[in-house]
C-alpha positions in Angstrom: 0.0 0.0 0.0 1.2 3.8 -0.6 1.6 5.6 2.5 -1.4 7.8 1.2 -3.4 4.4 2.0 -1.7 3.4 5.0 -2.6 6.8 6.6 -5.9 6.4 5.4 -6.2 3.0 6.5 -4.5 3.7 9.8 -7.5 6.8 10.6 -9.9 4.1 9.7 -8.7 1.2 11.6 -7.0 2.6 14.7 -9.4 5.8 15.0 -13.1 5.0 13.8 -12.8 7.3 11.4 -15.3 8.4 8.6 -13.1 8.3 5.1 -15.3 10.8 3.9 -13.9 13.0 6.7 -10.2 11.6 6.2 -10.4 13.0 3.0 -10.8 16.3 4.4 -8.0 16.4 6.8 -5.7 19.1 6.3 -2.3 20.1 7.1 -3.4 22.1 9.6 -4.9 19.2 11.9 -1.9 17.2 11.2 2.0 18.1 12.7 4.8 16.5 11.7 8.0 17.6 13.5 11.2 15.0 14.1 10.1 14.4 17.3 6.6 13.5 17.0 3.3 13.1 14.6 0.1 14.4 16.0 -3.3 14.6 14.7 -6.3 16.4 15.8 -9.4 14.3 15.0 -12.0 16.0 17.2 -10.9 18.6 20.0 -8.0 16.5 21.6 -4.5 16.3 19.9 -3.4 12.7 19.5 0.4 11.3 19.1 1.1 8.9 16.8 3.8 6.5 18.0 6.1 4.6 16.0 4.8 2.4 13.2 1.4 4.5 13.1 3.3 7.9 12.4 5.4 6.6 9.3 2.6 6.8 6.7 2.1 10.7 7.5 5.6 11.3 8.0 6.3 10.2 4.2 3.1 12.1 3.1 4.5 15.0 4.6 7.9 14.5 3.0 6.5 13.5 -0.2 2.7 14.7 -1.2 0.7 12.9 -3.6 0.1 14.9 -6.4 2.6 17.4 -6.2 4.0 16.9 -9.6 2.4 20.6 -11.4 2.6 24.3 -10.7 -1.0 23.9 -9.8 -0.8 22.6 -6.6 2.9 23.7 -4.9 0.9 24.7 -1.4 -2.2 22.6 -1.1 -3.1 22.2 2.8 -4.8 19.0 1.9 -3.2 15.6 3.4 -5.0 13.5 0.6 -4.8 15.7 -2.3 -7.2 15.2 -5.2 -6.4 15.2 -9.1 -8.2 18.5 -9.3 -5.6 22.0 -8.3 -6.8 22.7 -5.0 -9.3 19.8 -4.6 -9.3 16.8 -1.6 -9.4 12.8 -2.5 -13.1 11.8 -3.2 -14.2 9.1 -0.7 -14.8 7.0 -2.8 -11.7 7.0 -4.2 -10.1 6.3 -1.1 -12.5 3.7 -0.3 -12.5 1.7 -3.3 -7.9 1.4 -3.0 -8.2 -0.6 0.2 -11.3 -3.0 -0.3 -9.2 -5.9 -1.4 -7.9 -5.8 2.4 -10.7 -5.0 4.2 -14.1 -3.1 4.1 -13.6 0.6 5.1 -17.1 0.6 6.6 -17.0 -2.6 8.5 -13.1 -2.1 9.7 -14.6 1.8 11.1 -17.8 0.4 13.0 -15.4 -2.8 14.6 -13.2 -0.2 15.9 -15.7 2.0 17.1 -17.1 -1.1 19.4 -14.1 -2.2 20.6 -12.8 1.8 21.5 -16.3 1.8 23.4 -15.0 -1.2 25.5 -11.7 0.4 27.1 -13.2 4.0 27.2 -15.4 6.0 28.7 -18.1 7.5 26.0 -17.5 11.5 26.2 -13.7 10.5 26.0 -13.8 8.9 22.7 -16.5 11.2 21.2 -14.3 14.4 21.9 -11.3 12.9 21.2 -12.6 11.2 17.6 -15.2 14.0 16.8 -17.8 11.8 17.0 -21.5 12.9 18.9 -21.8 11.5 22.3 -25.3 10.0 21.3 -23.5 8.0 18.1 -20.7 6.6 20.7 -23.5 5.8 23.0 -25.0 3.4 20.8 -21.8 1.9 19.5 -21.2 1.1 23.0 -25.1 -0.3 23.5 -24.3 -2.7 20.4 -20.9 -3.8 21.6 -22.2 -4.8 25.2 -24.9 -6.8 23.6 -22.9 -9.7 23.4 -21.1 -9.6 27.0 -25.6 -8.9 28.4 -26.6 -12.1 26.5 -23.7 -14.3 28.3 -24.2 -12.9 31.9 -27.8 -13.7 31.0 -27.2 -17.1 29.8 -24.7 -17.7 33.0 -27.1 -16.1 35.6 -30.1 -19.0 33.8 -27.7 -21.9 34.2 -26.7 -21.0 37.9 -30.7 -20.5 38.3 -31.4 -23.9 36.7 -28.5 -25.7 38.4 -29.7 -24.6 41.8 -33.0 -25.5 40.7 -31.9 -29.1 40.1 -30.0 -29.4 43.4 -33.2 -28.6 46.0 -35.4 -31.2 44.1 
């Protein structure tokens, strides 16, 4: 993969993110000094540690479509074809789909980011509403409900089984 796709697939994988709000990420929400990488995704400034910070490190040292007069200064991480354009989403979308599905890979992170923190962390920190965290982490407790449920009806039944 380039490292325009490793970022990419690194904001959807790690971070929950939306690739069509990847593909408006600019320069600005993105710093790159020799010391570290961070990225603002909602309101909190992330680091990058070492491997997730190569990808940007190598679009910052060498931008995609940066090859005409047209586009010497573009802010825009994922540059489009068009002088002063983005990436469209799609076209982002459709360069990793033989590895995974963007969509499926964002809402499995999501659930498992709901897991290990608390709800108003993640949504400030990702950008996300509280109320769209909320339910990601609804969905990705189902699971863990249904077995304490099942456990708690075998312990029932089993003590059941012992007083007769």
């Amino acid at each position: 993969m380039s490292p325009r796709d490793r970022a990419a697939a690194i904001l959807v994988l790690v971070f929950g993110q939306q690739v069509s709000d990847v593909v408006k990420l600019t320069w600005d929400h993105v710093q790159v000094t020799d010391e570290d990488v961070t990225i603002t995704l909602g309101t909190v400034e992330i680091a990058l540690t070492h491997p997730l910070d190569m990808p940007l490190r190598q679009l910052a040292a060498a931008p995609t479509h940066d090859q005409t007069a047209t586009r010497p200064n573009s802010s825009w991480v994922f540059r489009g074809g068009p002088p002063g354009r983005h990436l469209r989403a799609s076209s982002l979308t459709q360069r990793p789909s033989t590895a995974f599905s963007s969509r499926a890979a964002r809402l499995g992170t999501l659930h498992e980011l709901t897991k290990v923190a608390p709800v108003a962390i993640i949504a400030e920190a990702l950008g996300y509403s509280p109320i769209t965290i909320e339910r990601h982490a609804i969905d990705s407790s189902a699971n863990y409900a249904q077995y304490v449920g099942s456990v708690a009806r075998a312990q029932s039944q089993k003590g059941s089984s012992a007083e007769q």
